[in-house]
C-alpha positions in Angstrom: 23.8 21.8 20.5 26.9 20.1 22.4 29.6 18.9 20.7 29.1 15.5 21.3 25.1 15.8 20.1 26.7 17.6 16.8 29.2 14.4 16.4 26.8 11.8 16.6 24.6 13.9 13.9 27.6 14.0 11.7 28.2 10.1 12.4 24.5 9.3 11.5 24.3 11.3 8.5 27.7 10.1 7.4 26.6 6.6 7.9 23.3 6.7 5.7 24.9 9.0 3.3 27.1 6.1 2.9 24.9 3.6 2.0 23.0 5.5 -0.5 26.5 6.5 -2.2 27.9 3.5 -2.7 24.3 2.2 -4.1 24.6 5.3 -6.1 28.3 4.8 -7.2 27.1 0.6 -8.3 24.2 2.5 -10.0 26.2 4.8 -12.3 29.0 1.5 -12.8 26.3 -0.5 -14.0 24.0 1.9 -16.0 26.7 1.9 -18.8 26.6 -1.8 -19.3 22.5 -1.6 -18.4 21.9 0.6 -21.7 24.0 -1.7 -23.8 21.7 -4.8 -22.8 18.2 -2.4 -23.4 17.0 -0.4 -25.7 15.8 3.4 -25.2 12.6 1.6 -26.0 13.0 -1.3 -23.4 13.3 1.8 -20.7 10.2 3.5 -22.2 8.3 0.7 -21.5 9.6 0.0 -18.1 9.3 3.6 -17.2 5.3 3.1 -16.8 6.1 0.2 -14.5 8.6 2.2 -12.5 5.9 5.1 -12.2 3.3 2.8 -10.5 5.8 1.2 -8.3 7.1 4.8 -7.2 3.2 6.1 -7.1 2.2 3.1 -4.3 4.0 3.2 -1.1 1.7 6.2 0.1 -1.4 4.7 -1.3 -1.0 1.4 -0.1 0.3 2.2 3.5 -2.0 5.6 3.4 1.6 7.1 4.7 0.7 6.2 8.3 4.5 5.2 7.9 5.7 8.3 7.9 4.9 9.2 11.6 7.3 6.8 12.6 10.1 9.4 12.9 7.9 12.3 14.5 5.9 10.4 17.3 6.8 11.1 20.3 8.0 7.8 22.1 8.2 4.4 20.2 4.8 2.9 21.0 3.5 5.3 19.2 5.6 4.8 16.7 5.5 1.0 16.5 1.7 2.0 15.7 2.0 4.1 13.0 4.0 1.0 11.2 1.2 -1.7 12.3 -1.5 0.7 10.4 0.9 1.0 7.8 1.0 -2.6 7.6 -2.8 -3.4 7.8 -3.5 -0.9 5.4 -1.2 -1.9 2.7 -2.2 -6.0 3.1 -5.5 -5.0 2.9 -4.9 -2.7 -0.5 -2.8 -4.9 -1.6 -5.3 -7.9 -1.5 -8.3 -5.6 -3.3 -6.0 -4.2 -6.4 -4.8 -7.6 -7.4 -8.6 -8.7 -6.8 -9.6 -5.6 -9.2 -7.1 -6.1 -11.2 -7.8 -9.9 -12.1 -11.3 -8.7 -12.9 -10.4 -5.6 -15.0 -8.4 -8.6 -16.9 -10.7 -10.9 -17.2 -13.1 -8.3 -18.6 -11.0 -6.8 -21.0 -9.1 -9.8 -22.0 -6.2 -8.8 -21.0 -2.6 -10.1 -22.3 -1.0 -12.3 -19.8 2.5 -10.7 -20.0 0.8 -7.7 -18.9 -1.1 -8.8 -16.2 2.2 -10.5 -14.8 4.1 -7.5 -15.3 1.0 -5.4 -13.3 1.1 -8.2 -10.3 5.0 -7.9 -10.4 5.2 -4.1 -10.3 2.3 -4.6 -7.3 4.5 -7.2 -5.6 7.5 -4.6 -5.8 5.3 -2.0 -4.3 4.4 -4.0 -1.4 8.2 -5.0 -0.5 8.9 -0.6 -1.1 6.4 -0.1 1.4 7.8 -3.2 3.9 11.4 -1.8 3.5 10.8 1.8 3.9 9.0 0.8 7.2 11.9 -1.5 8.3 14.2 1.8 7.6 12.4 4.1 9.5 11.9 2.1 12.1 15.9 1.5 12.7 16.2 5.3 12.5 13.9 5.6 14.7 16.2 3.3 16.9 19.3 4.7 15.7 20.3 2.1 14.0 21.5 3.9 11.5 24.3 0.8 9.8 21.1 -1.1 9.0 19.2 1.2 7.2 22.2 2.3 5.0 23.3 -1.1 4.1 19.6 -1.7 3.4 19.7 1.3 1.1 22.5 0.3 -0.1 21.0 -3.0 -1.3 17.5 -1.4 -2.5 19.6 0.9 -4.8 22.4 -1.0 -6.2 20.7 -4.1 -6.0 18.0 -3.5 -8.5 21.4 -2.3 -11.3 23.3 -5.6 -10.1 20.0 -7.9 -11.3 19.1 -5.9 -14.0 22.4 -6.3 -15.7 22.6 -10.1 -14.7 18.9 -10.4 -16.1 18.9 -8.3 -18.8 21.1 -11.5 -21.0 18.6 -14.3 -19.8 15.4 -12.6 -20.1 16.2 -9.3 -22.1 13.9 -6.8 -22.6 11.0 -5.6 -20.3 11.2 -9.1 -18.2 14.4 -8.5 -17.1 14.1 -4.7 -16.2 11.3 -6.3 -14.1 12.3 -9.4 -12.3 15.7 -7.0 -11.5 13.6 -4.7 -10.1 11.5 -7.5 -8.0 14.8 -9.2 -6.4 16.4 -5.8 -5.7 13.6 -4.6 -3.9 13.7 -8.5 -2.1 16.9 -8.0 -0.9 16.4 -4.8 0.9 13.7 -5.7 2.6 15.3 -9.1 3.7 18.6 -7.1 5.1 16.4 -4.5 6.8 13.4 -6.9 8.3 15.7 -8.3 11.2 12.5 -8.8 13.8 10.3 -6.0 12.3 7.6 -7.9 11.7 7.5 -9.9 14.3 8.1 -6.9 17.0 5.0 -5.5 15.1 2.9 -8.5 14.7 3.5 -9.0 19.0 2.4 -5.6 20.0 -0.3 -6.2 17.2 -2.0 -9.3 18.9 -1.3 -7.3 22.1 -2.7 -3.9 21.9 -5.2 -4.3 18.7 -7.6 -1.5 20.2 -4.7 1.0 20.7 -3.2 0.5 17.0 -7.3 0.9 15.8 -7.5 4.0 17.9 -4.5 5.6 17.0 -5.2 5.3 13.3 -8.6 7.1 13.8 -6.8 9.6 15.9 -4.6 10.3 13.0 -7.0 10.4 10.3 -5.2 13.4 8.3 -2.4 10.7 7.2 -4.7 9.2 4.8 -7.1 12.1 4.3 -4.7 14.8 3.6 -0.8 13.8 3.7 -1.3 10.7 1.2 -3.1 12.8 -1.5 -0.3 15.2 -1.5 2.4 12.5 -1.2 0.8 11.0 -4.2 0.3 14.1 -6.1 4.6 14.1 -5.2 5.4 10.9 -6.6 2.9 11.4 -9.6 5.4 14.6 -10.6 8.1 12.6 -10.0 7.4 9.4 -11.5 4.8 10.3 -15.0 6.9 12.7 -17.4 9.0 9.8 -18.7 5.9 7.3 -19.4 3.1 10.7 -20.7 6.3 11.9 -22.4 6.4 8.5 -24.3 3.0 8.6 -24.6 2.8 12.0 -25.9 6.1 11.5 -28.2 7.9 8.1 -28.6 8.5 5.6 -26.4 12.3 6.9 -26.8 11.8 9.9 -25.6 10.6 8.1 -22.4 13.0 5.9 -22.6 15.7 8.4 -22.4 14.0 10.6 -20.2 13.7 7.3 -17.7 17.5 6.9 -18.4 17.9 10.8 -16.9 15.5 9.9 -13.8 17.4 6.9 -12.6 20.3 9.2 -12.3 18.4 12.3 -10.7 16.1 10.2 -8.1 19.2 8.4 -6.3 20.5 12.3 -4.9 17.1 13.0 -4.1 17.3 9.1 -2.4 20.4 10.1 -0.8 18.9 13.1 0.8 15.6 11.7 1.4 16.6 9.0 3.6 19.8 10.5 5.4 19.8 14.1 6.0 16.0 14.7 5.1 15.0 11.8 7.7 17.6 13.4 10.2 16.1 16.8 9.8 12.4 15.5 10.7 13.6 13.4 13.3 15.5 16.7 15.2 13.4 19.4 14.0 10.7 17.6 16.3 13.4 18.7 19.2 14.9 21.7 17.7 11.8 23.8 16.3 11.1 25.7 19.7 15.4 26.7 20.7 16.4 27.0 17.3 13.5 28.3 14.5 15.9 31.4 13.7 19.0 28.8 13.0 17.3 26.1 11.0 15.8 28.7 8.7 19.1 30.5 8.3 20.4 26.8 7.3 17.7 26.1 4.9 18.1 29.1 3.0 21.7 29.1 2.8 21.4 25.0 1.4 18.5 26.7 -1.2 20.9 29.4 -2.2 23.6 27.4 -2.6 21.8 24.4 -4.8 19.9 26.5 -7.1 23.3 28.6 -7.8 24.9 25.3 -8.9 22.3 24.4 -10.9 22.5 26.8 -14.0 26.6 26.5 -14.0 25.5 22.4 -13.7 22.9 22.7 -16.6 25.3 24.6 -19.1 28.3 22.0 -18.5 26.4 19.5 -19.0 24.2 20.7 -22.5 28.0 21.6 -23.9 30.0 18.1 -22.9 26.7 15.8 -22.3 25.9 14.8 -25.5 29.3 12.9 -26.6 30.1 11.6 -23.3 26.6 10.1 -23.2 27.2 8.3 -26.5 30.3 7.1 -25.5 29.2 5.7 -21.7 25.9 4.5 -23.0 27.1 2.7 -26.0 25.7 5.0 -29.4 24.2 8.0 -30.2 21.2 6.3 -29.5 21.4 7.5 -26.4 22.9 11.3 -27.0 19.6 13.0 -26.2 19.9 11.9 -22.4 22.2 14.4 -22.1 20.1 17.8 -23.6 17.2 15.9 -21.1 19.3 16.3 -18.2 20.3 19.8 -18.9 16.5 20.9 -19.1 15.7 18.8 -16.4 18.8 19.7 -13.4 16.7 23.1 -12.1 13.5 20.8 -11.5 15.4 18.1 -9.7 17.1 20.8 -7.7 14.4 22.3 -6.7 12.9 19.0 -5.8 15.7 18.6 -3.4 14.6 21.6 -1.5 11.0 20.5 -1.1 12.4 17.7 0.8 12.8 19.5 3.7 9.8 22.2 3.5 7.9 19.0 3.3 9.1 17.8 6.7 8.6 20.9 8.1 5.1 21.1 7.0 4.3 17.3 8.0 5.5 18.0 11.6 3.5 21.1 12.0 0.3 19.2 10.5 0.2 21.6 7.8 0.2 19.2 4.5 -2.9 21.0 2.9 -0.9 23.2 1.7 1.6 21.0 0.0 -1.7 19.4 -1.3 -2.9 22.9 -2.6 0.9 23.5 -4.2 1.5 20.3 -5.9 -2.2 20.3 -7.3 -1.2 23.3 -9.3 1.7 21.7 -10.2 0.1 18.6 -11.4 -2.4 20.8 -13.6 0.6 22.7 -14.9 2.2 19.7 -16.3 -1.0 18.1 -17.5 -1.7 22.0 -19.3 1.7 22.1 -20.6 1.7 18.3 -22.5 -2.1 19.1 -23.5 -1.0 22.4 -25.3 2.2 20.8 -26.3 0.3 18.1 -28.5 -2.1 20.8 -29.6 0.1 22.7 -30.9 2.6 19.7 -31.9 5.6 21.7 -30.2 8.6 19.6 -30.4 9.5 17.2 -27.4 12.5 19.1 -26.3 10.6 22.9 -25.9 7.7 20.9 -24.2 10.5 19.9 -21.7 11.8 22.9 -21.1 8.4 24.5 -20.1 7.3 21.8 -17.9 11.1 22.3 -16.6 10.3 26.1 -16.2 7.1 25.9 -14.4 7.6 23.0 -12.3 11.3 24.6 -10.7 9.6 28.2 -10.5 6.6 26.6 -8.5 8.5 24.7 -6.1 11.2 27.1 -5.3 8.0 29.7 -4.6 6.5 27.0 -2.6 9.7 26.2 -0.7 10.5 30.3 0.6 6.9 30.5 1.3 7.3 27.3 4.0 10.4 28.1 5.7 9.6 31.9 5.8 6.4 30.8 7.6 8.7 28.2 9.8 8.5 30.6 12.8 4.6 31.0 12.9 3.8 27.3 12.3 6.5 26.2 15.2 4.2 27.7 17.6 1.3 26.0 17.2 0.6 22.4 18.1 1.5 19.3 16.6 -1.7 18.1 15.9 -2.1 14.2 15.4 1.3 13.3 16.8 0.5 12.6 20.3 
C-alpha cells in the first residue's frame, strides 16, 4: 500500500471516527441528565421499542443495502439502494396495514398503536439514513456521513432530554427517538433520493434484474442480519419480561452505552474494511489476517482488566452520575456484559469478510445457535427461578465464547474463501 493510499485511509477513518465520537461524547453528557428525567422503568418500556426499531432495517430493506460498499462500480451500487428502497416502502406500507388490523381485532390501546407506528416510522428513516451513509462512502464522502452519524447518535440524547420535561415518560423517549432519527436522515439525503428515483424511472428492468440476480440478500444475509440484531437488541426487553421491567430498564441503560463503540466501528473502520478488503483480499490475505488477530487479541485482553475495574468502582459512580442508587445495578450489568460486547466488536469484521465472499450461511448457522442459547438459558433461568444477575452471566458466558469461536474459525478460513468467487456481486 503507498503512503499516500495509507494517509487517505487514516484521513477517512479519522473522519467517521469523528463523527461517531463526538455523538458518543453528547451521548454520555446527556445520559446523566436523561436518567434523572426517566425512570429505570420508563427505559424498560422503551427498551421493547428500541428492539423493533434496531430489528427492522434488514427486514425492511431485505439488506440489499448492504451491497452498496462491495459492488463493483456505482451503478451497481446505485441498484442495490433502489431495491433497498422499493423493498422497504413496500414493507413498510403492509406492517402498518397488518398492524391496523391486528388493532382493530384485538382492540388495541391507542397509545400503543401510536407508539408501534412511531417505532415503524423510526425504522423507515434508519433504513433511509443508513442508505444515504453508505452511499457517501461509497463516494468518499466521508464528512457527510460522519456529521450525519453524528446527528443520528447525539441527536436522539439532545431530544430526549428536551422531551423528556414536556412529554415525560415513554412519549418523550419516543418522539426523541423519531426527530433524532429525522435529522440524520435530513443531513445525509443531499440528492439521494432523487439520484435514485432518476436512474429508477430510467433503468427499472436493470434494478428488477439485479435484485433477482442477488437473491441471497434477502434469502440468506437478512435472516442472519436479523438473527444479529435480535441478540443485540432482546436481552433488555425478555430480561424485563423474564424479571422486572427494571432490570430491563437498567440493562437498556448498559446497551445505549455499549452499542455507540460497536456504532463507531461499524460505520468507520468496519465499513472501511469491507470497502478495501474487496481490493485487498487477493495481495494481502496473509496481512489482514495477521491484523485481525492482533485487534482480537488485543480487545479480548482488555476486556477482563475492563470488567473487574468496572464491578469494583461501577456501582458508586453509577449512583452518583445517574442520580440514585436506583440506578447502581447498571454498573454489576456492565461488568457481566463487557466480554459479549467485545466479542461483538470482533464479529464486525468476520461478518464483512464472510458477506464479501458470499459465505453468510454460516453466520446464519452460528448466530442460530446463539439465539437458541439465549432463549435455553432465560427458559432454564425461570425454571429454575435463578436470580437475574447469574442468568446474565451465563447468557454473557455462552454468547462471548460463541462468537469469539465463530470469529477464529472465519478469519482462519480467510485464505480459502478469498479464492473463490464473489458470487452475487457482479
Amino acid at each position: 500500500m503507498t503512503s499516500s493510499r495509507r494517509s487517505y485511509l487514516l484521513a477517512a477513518f479519522a473522519k467517521l471516527a469523528a463523527g461517531s465520537i463526538a455523538g458518543y461524547a453528547l451521548v454520555l453528557i446527556l445520559t446523566p441528565v436523561l436518567t434523572r428525567i426517566y425512570s429505570p422503568s420508563d427505559l424498560g418500556f422503551f427498551s421493547v421499542v428500541s428492539a423493533f426499531v434496531g430489528i427492522l432495517p434488514p427486514l425492511l430493506t431485505v439488506s440489499y443495502p448492504f451491497g452498496q460498499l462491495s459492488a463493483p462500480n456505482t451503478s451497481d451500487a446505485a441498484r442495490f439502494a433502489i431495491a433497498g428502497l422499493w423493498a422497504a416502502a413496500a414493507l413498510s406500507i403492509a406492517i402498518a396495514c397488518v398492524g391496523l388490523l391486528v388493532g382493530a381485532f384485538a382492540r388495541v390501546e391507542i397509545g400503543v398503536y401510536a407508539a408501534f407506528l412511531c417505532a415503524l416510522v423510526c425504522g423507515l428513516l434508519a433504513v433511509l439514513s443508513s442508505i444515504g451513509i453508505n452511499w457517501a462512502i461509497r463516494r468518499r464522502l466521508e464528512s457527510r456521513a460522519a456529521f450525519a452519524t453524528f446527528a443520528n447518535l447525539g441527536g436522539r440524547g439532545v431530544f430526549q432530554v428536551a422531551l423528556g420535561g414536556v412529554l415525560g415518560g415513554v412519549k418523550g423517549l419516543i418522539a426523541g427517538e423519531l426527530l433524532g432519527r429525522l435529522s440524520a436522515w435530513l443531513i445525509i439525503e443531499r440528492g439521494v433520493a432523487r439520484i435514485a428515483c432518476r436512474i429508477d424511472a430510467r433503468r427499472r428492468n436493470a434494478v428488477l434484474r439485479h435484485a433477482r440476480r442477488h437473491r441471497r440478500y434477502p434469502t440468506v444475509i437478512t435472516p442472519a442480519l436479523t438473527l444479529e440484531n435480535l441478540l443485540v437488541w432482546l436481552p433488555a426487553p425478555l430480561f424485563a419480561v423474564a424479571f422486572t421491567p427494571e432490570v430491563g430498564g437498567l440493562i437498556a441503560l448498559v446497551q445505549r452505552f455499549a452499542s455507540v463503540p460497536l456504532t463507531i466501528v461499524n460505520q468507520s473502520l468496519a465499513s472501511l474494511f469491507h470497502r478495501e478488503l474487496v481490493a485487498w483480499r487477493q495481495a494481502h490475505t496473509a496481512r489482514v489476517k495477521r491484523y485481525l488477530f492482533l485487534v482480537a487479541g488485543i480487545t479480548m485482553a482488555l476486556a477482563w482488566p475492563l470488567s473487574v475495574a468496572i464491578s469494583h468502582y461501577g456501582p458508586a459512580l453509577a449512583s452518583d452520575i445517574f442520580g440514585g442508587g436506583q440506578w447502581a445495578q447498571s454498573a454489576t450489568i456492565a461488568a457481566i456484559l463487557v466480554p459479549v460486547y467485545c466479542a461483538q466488536l470482533l464479529t464486525l469484521f468476520s461478518d464483512r469478510i464472510l458477506m464479501i465472499a458470499d459465505r453468510n450461511e454460516l453466520k446464519l448457522i452460528a448466530l442460530s445457535i446463539n439465539l437458541v442459547m439465549f432463549v435455553a438459558t432465560l427458559g432454564v433461568a425461570v425454571y429454575a427461578q435463578w436470580r437475574w444477575e447469574f442468568a446474565l452471566v451465563v447468557f454473557s458466558a455462552t454468547q462471548c465464547i460463541s462468537y469469539v469461536i465463530f470469529f477464529s474459525y472465519v478469519v482462519k478460513g480467510f485464505e480459502a474463501q478469498q479464492s473463490e468467487p464473489v458470487r452475487g456481486e457482479g
